[in-house]
DSSP file (Angstrom, degrees, kcal/mol; ACC not computed):
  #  RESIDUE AA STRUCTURE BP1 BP2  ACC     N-H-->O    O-->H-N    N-H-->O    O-->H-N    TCO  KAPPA ALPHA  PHI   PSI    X-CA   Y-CA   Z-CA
    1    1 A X              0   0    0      0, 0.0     2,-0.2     0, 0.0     0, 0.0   0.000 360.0 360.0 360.0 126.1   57.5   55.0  -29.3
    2    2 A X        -     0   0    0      1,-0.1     2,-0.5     0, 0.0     0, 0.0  -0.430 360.0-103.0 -43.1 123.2   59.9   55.0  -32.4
    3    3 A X        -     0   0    0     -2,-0.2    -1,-0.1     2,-0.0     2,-0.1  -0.570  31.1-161.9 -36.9  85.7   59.8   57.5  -35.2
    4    4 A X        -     0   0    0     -2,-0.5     5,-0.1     1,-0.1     4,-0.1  -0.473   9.3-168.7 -80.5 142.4   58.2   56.3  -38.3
    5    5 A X        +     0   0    0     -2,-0.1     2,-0.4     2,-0.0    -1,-0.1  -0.132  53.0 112.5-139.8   5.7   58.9   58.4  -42.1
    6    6 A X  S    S-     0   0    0      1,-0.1    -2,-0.1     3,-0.0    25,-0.0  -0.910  85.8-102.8-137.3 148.2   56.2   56.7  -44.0
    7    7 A X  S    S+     0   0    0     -2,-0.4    -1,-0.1     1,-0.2    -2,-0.0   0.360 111.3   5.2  -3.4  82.0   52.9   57.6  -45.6
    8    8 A X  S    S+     0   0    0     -4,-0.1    -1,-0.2     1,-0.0    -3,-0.0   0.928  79.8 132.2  90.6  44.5   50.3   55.8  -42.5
    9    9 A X    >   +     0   0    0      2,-0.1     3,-0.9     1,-0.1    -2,-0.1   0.714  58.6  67.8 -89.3 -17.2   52.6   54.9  -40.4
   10   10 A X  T 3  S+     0   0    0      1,-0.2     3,-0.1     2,-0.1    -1,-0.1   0.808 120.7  26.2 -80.3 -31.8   50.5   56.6  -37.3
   11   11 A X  T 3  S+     0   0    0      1,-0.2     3,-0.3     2,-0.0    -1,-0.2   0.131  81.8 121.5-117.9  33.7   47.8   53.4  -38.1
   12   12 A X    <   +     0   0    0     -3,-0.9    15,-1.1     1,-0.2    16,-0.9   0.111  41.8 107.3 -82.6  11.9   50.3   51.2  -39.6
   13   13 A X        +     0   0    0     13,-0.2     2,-0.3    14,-0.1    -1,-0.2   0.260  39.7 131.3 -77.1  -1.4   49.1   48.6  -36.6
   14   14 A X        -     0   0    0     -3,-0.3     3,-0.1     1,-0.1    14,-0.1  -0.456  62.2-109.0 -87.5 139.6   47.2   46.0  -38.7
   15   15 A X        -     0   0    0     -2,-0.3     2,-0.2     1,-0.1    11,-0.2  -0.168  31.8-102.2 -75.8 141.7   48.0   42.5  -38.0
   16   16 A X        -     0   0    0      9,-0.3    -1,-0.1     1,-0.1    10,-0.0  -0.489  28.0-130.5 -60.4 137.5   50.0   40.1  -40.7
   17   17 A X  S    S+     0   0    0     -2,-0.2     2,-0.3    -3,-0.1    -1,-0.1   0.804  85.8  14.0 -24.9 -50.3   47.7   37.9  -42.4
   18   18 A X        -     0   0    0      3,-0.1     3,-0.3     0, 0.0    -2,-0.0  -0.783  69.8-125.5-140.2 173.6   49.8   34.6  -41.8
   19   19 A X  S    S+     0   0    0     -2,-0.3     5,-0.1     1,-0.2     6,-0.0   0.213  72.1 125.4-109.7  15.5   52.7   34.0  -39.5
   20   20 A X  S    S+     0   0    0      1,-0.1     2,-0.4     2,-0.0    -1,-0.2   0.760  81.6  43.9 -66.0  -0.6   54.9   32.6  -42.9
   21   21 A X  S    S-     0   0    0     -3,-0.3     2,-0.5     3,-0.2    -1,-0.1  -0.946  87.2-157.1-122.3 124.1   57.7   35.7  -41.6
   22   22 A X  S    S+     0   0    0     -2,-0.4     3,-0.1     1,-0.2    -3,-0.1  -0.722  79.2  37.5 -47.4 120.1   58.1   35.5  -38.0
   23   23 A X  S    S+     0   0    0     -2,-0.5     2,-1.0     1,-0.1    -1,-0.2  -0.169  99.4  90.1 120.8 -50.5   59.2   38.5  -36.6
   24   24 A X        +     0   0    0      1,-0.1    -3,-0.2     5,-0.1    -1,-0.1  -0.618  39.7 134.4 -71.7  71.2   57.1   40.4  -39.0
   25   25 A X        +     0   0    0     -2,-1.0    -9,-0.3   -10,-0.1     2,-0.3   0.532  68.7  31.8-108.3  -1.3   53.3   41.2  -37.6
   26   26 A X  S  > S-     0   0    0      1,-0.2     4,-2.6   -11,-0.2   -13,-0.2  -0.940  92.9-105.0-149.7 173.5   52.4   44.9  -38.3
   27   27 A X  H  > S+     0   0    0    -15,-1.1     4,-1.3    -2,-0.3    -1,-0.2   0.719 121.4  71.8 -88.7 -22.2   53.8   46.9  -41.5
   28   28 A X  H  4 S+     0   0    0    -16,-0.9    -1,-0.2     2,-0.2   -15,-0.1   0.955  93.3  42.1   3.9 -95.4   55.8   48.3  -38.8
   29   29 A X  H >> S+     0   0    0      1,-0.3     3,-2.3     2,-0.2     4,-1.2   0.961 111.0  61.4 -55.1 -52.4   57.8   45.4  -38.3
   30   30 A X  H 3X S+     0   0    0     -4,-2.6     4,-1.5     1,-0.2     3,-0.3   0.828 104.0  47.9 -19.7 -46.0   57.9   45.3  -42.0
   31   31 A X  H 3X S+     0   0    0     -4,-1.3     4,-0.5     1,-0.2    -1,-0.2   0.579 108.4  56.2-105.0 -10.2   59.6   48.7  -42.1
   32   32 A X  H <> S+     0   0    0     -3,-2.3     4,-0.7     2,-0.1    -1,-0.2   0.668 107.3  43.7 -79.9 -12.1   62.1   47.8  -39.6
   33   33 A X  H  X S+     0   0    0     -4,-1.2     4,-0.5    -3,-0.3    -2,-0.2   0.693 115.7  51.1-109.4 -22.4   63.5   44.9  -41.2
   34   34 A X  H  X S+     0   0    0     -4,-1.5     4,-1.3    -5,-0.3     3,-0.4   0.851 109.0  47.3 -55.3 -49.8   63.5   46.7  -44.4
   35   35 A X  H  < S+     0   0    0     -4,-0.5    -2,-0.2     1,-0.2    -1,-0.1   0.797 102.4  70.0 -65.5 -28.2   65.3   49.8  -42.9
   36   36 A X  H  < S+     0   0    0     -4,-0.7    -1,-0.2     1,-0.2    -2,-0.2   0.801 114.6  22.1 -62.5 -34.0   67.7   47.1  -41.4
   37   37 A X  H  < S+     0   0    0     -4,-0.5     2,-0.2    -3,-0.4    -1,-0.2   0.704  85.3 106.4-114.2  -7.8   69.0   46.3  -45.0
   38   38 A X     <  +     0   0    0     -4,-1.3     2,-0.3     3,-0.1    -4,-0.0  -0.551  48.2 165.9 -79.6 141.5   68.6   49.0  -47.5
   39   39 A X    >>  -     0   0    0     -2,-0.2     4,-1.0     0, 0.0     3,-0.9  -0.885  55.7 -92.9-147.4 146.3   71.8   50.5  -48.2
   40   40 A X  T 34 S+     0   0    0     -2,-0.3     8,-0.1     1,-0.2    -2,-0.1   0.777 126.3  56.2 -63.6 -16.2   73.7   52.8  -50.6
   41   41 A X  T 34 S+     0   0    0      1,-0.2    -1,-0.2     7,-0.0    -3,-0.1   0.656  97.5  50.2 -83.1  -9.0   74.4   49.6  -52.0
   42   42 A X  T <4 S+     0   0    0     -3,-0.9    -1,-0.2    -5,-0.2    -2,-0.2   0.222  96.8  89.9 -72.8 -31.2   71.3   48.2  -52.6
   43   43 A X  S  < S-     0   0    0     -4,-1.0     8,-0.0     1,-0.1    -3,-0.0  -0.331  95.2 -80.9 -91.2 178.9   70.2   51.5  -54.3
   44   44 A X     >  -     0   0    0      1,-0.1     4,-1.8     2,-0.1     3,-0.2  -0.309  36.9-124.7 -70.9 162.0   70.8   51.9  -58.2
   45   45 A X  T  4 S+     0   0    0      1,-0.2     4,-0.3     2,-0.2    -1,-0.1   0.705 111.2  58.0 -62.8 -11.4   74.2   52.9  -59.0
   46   46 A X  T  4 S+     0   0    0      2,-0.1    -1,-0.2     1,-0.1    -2,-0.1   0.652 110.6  48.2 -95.7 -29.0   73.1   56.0  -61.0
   47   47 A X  T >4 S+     0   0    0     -3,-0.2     3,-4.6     1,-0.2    -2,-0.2   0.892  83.3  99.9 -81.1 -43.5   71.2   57.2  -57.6
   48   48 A X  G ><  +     0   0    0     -4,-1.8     3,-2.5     1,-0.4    -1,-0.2   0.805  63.0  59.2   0.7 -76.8   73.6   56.7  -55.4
   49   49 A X  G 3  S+     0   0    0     -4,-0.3    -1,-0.4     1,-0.2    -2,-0.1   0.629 114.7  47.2 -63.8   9.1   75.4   60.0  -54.7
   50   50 A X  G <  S+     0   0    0     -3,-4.6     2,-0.4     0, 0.0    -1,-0.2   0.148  80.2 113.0-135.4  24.3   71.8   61.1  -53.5
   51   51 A X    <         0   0    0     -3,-2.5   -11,-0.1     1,-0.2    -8,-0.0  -0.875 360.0 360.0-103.3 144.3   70.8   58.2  -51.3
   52   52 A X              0   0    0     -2,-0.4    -1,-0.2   -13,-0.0   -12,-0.1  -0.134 360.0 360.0-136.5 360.0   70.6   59.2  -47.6
């Protein structure tokens, strides 16, 4: 199983409401497609030097 770093991720298993994102069923999936974009570039510019 993949390593999850947020707050209920161990029961993070509850089903999307609607199917309007494919690809996206559990807050999981949510939190992969999220980790898939967030970037040091994405973060504010002022934060920056401390985004890992």
């Amino acid at each position: 199983m993949k390593e999850y770093y947020f707050f209920g991720w161990a029961t993070a298993d509850a089903p999307a409401v609607t199917n309007t994102y494919p690809g996206i069923a559990t807050p999981r999936d949510l939190y992969d497609a999220l980790t898939d974009v967030w970037c040091a570039e994405t973060c504010s510019p002022r934060m920056r030097d401390n985004w890992s």
